[in-house]
C-alpha positions as CSV (number, residue, x, y, z in Angstrom):
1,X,18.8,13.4,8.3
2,X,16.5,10.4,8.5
3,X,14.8,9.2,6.0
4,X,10.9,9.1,5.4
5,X,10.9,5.4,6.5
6,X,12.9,6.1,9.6
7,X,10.6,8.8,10.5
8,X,7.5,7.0,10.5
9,X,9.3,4.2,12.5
10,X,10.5,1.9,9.8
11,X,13.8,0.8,9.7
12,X,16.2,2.2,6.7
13,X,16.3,-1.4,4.8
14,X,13.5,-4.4,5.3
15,X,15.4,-7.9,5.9
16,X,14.2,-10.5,4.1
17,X,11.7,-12.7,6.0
18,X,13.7,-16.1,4.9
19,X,17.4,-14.8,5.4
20,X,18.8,-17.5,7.0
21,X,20.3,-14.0,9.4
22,X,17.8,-12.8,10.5
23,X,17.1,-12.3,14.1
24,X,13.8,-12.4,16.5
25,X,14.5,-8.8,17.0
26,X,13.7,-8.0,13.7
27,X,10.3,-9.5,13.6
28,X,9.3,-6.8,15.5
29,X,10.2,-4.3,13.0
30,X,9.2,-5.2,9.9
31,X,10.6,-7.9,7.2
32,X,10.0,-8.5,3.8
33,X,8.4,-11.5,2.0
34,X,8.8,-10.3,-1.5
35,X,9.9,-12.3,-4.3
36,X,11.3,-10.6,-7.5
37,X,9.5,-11.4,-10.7
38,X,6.3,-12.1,-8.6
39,X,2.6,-11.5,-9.5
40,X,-1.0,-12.1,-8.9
41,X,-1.6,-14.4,-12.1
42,X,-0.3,-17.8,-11.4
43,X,1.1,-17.8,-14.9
44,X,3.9,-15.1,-14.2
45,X,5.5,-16.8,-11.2
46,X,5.6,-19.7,-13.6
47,X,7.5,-17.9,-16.3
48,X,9.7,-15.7,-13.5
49,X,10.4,-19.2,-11.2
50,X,9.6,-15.8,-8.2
51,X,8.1,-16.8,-5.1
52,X,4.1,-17.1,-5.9
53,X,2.2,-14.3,-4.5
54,X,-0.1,-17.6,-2.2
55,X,3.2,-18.4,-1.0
56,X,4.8,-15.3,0.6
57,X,1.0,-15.3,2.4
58,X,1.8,-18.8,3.7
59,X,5.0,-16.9,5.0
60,X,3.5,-14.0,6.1
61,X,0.7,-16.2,8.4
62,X,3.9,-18.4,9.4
63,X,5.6,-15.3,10.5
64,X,2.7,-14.0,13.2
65,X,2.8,-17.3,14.8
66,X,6.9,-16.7,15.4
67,X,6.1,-13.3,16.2
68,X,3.5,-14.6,18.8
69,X,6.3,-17.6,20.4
70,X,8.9,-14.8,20.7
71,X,7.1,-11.8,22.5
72,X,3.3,-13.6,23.3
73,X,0.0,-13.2,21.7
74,X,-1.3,-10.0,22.7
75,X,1.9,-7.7,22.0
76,X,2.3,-9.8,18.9
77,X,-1.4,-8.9,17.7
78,X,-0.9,-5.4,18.3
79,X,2.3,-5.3,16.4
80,X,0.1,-6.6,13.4
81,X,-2.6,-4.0,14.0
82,X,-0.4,-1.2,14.0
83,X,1.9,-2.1,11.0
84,X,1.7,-1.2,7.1
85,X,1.6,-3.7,4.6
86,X,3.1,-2.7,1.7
87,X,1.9,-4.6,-1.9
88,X,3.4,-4.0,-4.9
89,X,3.0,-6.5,-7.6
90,X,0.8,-6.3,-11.2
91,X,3.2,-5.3,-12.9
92,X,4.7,-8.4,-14.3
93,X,1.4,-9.8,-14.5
94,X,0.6,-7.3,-17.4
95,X,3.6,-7.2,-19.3
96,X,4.6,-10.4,-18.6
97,X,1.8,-12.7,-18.4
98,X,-1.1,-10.8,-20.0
99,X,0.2,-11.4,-23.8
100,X,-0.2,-15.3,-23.4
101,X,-3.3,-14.7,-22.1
102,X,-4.2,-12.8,-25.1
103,X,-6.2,-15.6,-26.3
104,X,-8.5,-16.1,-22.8
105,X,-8.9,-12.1,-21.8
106,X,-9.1,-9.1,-23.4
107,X,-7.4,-6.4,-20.8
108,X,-11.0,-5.3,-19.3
109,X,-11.6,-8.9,-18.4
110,X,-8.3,-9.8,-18.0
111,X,-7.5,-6.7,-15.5
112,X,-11.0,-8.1,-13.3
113,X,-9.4,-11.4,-13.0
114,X,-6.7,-9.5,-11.1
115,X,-8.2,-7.2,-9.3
116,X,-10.4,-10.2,-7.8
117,X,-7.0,-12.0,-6.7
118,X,-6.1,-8.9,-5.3
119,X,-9.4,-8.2,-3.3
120,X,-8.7,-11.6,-2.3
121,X,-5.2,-11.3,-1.1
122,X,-6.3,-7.7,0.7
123,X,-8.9,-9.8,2.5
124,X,-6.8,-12.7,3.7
125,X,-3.9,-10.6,5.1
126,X,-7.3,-8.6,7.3
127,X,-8.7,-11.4,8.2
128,X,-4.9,-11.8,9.6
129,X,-5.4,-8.8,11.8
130,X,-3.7,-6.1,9.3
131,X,-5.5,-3.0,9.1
132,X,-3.4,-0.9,7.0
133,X,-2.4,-2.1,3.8
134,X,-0.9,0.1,0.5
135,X,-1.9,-0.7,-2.6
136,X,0.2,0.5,-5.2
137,X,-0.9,0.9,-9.1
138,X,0.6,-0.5,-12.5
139,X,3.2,1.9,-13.4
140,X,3.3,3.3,-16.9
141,X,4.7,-0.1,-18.5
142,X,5.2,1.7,-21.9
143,X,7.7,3.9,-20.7
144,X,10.0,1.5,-18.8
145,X,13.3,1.7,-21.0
146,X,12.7,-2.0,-22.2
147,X,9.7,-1.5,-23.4
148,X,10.1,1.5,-25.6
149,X,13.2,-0.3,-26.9
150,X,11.1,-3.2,-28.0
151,X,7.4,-1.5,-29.2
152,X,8.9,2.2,-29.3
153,X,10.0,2.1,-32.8
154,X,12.9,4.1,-33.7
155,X,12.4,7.0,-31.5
156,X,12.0,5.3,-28.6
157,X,8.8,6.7,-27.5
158,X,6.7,5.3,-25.0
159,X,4.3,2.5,-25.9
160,X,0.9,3.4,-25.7
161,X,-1.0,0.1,-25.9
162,X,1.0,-1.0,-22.9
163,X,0.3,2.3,-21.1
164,X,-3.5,2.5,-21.8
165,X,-3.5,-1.5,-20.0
166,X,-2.1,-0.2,-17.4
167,X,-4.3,2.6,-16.8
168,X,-7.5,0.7,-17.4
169,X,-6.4,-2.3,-14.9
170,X,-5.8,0.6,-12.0
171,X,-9.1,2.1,-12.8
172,X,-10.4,-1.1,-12.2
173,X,-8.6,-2.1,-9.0
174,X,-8.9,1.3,-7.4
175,X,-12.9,1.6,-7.9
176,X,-12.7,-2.5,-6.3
177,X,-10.8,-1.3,-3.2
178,X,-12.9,1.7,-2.9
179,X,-16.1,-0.8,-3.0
180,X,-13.9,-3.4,-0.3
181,X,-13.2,-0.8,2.0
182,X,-16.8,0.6,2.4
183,X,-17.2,-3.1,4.0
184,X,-14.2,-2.6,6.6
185,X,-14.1,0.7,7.7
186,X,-11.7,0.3,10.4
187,X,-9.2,-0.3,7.6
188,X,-6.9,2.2,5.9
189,X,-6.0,1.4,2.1
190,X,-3.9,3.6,0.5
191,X,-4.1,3.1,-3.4
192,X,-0.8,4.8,-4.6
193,X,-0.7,6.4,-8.0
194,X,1.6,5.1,-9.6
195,X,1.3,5.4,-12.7
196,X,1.2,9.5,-13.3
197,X,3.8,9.6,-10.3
198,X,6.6,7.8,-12.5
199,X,4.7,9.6,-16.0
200,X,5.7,13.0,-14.5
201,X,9.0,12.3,-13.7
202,X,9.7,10.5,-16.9
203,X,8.2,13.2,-19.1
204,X,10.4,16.0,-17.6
205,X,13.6,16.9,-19.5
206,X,16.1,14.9,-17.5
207,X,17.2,11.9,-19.2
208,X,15.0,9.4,-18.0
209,X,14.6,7.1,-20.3
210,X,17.8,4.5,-19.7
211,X,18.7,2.6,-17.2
212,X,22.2,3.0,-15.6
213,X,23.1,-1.2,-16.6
214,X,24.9,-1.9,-19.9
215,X,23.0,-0.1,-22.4
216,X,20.0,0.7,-20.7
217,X,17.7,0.0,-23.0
218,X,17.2,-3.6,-22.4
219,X,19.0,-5.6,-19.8
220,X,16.6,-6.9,-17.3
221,X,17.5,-9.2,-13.9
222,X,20.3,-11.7,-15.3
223,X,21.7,-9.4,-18.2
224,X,22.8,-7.4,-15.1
225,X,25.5,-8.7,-13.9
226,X,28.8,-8.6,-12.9
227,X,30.2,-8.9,-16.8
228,X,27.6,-6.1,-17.6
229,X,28.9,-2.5,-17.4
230,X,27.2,0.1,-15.1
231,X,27.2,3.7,-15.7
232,X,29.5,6.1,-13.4
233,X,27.3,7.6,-11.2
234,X,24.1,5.6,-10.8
235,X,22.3,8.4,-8.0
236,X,22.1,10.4,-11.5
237,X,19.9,7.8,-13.3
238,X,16.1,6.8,-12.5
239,X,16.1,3.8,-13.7
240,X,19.0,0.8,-12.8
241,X,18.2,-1.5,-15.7
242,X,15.2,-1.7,-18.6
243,X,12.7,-2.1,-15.5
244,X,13.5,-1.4,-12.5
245,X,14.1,2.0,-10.7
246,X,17.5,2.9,-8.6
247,X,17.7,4.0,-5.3
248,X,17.5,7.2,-6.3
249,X,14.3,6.7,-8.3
250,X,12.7,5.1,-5.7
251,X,13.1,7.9,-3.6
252,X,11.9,10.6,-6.0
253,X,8.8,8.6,-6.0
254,X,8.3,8.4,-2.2
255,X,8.7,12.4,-2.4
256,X,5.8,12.5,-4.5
257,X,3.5,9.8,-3.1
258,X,4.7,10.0,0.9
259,X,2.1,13.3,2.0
260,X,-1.3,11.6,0.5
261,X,0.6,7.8,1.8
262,X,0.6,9.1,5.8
263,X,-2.9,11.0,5.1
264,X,-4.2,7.9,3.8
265,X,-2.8,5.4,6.7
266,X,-3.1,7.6,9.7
């Protein structure tokens, strides 16, 4: 049975654009330029060491003009036209960098200062030739297992003043890329909830809220590792560490999100 990516043409697993591997061929169908840890805020690439957000543009505009040497300009261009780009990032910028910015921003001014780097990133990848982009929301931050370890209290429960940042930066960015694509409308954004996507699955009765890595309460990136026990089955589990989703996870969330996705793009 293929999977949602295969059937809209996308290959199972993205290569990463600077694999030292990777082939012409797979120019041509899709590559990734993301960078773990990355963000919109300068600051968070700063505290993550990720690959800054103005960077993986730099390799993304380096990338058409390889694309363009290996199969000419005009199948190249099309190839852009026709693709999806997919940008999710915010996230660390809010948990990560927003509470050293504490002193600068409140969230409502804080959450405009991103969602202008955003409009500005959305802008620079059309003026590339892209014409369909998703967008994807802040999730709950709250209820990611390190979080409610650290602000849940006792009882775990989610963290609301993370949770109500989060919903008041996607209001903000989603009524901005409404406004942007009024100005281009030969371009499809798709603004993914993702925020009540995750909330619904999180609040039903499964157990949720742990990660399948040590713990999984807290261990994050580098407190996974090969010292770091793993739980037994991890396709039972939502959530691989105090962050980040597992396979599984991810794909319970493209269930929910993949009808309005393709409605939205095509």
């Amino acid at each position: 049975m293929k999977s949602k990516a295969e059937a809209l043409g996308v290959k199972e697993y993205l290569p990463a654009y600077l694999d030292p591997l990777i082939k012409d061929k797979d120019l041509q169908t899709g590559v990734s330029f993301a960078s773990g840890g990355s963000g919109f805020d300068p600051l968070t690439t700063t505290i993550t060491t990720a690959i800054p957000m103005s960077v993986q543009l730099d390799m993304f505009k380096e990338y058409i003009q390889r694309l363009k040497r290996n199969i000419e300009e005009e199948p190249a261009n099309n190839i852009i036209t026709n693709s999806v780009v997919v940008v999710v990032a915010g996230n660390n910028d809010l948990f990560l960098s927003y509470p050293v910015r504490k002193l600068q921003y409140d969230v409502p001014a804080y959450s405009n200062m991103i969602a202008k780097i955003v409009l500005k990133f959305i802008q620079e990848i059309h003026t590339l030739g892209v014409r369909r982009m998703v967008i994807f929301s802040a999730p709950p931050i709250g209820c990611l297992p390190e979080v409610r370890t650290l602000y849940g209290g006792l009882q775990r429960s989610c963290a609301d003043q993370e949770n109500i940042a989060a919903q008041l930066f996607n209001n903000i960015l989603k009524e901005q890329l409404q406004l942007w694509t009024t100005s281009y409308p030969e371009s499809r954004v798709a603004f993914i909830d993702y925020y009540n996507s995750m909330l619904r699955i999180i609040k039903s009765p499964h157990e949720y809220d742990r990660g399948c890595c040590g713990t999984g309460t807290i261990e994050v990136i580098y407190l996974c590792n090969i010292l770091t026990p793993t739980c037994p089955d991890r396709s039972r589990y939502f959530f691989w560490d105090g962050f980040h989703l597992t396979e599984k996870g991810n794909n319970i969330i493209v269930n929910y999100i993949f009808e309005d996705l393709v409605n939205a793009l095509f």
